[in-house]
C-alpha positions as CSV (number, residue, x, y, z in Angstrom):
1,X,75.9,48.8,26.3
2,X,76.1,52.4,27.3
3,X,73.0,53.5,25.1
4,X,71.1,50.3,27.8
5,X,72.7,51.7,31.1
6,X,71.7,55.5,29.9
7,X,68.5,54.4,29.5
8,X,68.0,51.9,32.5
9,X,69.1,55.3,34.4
10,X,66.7,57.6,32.8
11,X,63.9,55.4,33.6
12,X,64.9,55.3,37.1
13,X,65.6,59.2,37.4
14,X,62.2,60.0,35.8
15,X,60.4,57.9,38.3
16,X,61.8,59.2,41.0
17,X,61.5,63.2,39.7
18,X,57.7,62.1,38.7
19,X,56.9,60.8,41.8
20,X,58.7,63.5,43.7
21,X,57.1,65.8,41.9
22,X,53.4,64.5,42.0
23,X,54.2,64.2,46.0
24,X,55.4,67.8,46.2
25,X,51.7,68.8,44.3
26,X,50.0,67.2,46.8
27,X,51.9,68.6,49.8
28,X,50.5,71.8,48.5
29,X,47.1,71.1,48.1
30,X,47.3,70.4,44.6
31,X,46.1,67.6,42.5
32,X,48.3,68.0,39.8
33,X,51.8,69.0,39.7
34,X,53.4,71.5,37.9
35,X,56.7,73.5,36.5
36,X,57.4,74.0,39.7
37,X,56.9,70.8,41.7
38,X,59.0,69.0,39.1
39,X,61.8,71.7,40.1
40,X,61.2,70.9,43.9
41,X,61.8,67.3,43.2
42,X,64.8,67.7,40.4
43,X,66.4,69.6,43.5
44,X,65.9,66.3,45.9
45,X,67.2,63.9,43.1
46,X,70.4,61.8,44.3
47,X,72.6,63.0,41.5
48,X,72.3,66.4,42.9
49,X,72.9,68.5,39.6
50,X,69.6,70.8,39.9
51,X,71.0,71.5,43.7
52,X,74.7,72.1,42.7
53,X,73.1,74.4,39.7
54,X,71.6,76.8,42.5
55,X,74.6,76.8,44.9
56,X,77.0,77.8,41.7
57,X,75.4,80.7,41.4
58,X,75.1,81.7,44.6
59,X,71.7,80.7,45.7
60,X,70.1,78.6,48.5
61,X,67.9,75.7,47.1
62,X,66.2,75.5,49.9
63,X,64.8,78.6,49.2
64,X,63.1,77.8,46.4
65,X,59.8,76.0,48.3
66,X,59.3,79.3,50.1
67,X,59.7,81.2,47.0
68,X,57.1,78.9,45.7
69,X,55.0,79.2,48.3
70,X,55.2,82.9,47.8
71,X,54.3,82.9,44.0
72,X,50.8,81.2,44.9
73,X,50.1,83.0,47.8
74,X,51.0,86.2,45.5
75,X,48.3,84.5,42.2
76,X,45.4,83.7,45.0
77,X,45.7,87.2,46.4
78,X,45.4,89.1,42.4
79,X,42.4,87.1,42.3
80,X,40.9,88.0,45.7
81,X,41.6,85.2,47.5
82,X,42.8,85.1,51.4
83,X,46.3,82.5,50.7
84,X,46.4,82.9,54.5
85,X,42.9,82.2,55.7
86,X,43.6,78.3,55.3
87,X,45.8,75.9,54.8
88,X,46.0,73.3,52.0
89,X,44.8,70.5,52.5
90,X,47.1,67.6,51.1
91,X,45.9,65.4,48.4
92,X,46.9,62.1,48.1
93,X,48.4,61.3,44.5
94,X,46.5,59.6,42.2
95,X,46.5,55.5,42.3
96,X,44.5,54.9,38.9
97,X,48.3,53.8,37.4
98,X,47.9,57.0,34.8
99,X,50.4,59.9,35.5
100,X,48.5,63.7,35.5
101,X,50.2,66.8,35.7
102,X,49.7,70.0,34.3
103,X,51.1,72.1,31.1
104,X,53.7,73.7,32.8
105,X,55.0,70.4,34.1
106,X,54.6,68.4,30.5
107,X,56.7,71.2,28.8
108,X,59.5,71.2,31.3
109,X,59.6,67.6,31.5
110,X,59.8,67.4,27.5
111,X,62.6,70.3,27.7
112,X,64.5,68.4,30.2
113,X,64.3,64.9,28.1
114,X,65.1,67.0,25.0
115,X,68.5,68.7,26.5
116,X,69.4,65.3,28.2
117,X,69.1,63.3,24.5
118,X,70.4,66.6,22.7
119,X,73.8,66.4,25.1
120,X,73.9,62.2,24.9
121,X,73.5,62.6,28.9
122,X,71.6,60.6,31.5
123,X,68.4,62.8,32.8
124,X,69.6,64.9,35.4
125,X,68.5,67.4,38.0
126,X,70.4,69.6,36.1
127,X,68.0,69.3,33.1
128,X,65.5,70.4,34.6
129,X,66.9,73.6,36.1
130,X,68.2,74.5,32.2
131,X,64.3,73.5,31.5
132,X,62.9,75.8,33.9
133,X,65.8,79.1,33.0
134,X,63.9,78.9,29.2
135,X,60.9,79.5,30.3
136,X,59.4,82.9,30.2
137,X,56.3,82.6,32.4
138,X,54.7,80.8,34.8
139,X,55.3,79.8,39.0
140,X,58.5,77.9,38.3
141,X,60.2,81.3,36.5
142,X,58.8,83.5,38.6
143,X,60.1,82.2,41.8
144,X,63.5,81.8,40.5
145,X,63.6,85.2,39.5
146,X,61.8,86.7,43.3
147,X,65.2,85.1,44.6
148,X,67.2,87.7,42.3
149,X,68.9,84.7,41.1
150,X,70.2,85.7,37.1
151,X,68.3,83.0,34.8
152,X,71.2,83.5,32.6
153,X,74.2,82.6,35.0
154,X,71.3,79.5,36.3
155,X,71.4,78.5,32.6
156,X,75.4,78.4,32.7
157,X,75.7,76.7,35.3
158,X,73.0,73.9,34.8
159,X,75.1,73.5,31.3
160,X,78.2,73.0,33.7
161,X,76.8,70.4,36.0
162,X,75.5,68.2,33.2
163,X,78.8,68.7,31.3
164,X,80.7,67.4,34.7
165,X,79.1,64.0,34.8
């Protein structure tokens, strides 16, 4: 009965972090969401793990849009683009029924559904904050790290929120 209410759950936590997720993509101007949008939305979930994770180690959540923000601006700019000249345009999410996201998101959605079955834990926010401390590159990482938040102590205390529920 436990292994059916875990699961019931999960499938109800990965909606809701999908959707958030592909909503948070398309805030930005994107049509597909990534590492990082995924993290935006873990930090909304109701279960507030990924949010707890931050505030444990001293950091402001909220901070972590603008950070985000930052780390595009930063990628347009190396490539000669203006981030400032205009703003993005939102996209509205795809309604074709089939989910899309990029790389980056697939892996840390995968890491996430790997620690959560490797712990015998419902899917948490919290996952997906340990998902996004083992990566070594891309938006998600890098933002995290402009805050001068340690990846390591993150890592800790994601472990320590999915160990409390």
């Amino acid at each position: 009965m436990r292994l059916i209410k875990t699961r019931l759950t999960d499938m109800r936590t990965i909606r809701t972090l999908l959707e958030g997720a592909e909503a948070e993509a398309g805030r930005a101007g994107e049509s597909m969401p990534g590492a990082e949008h995924l993290l935006l939305a873990a930090l909304d979930l109701p279960d507030g793990t990924a949010r707890r994770a931050f505030e444990r180690v001293g950091a402001d959540p909220s901070a972590i849009r603008q950070a985000i923000e930052e780390q595009h601006a930063e990628a347009l700019r190396a490539v000669g683009i203006d981030a400032d000249a205009e703003p993005a345009v939102p996209v509205a999410p795809s309604t074709n029924g089939v989910y899309r996201s990029s790389g980056s998101a697939q892996s840390a959605f995968q890491a996430a559904g790997k620690l959560a079955r490797e712990g015998r834990s419902p899917l948490a926010g919290a996952h997906v904050v340990l998902a996004i401390a083992g990566m070594e590159h891309g938006t998600a990482i890098r933002a995290v790290r402009s805050l001068g938040i340690d990846i390591d102590a993150l890592a800790a205390a994601g472990r320590e929120e999915v160990g409390a529920r």
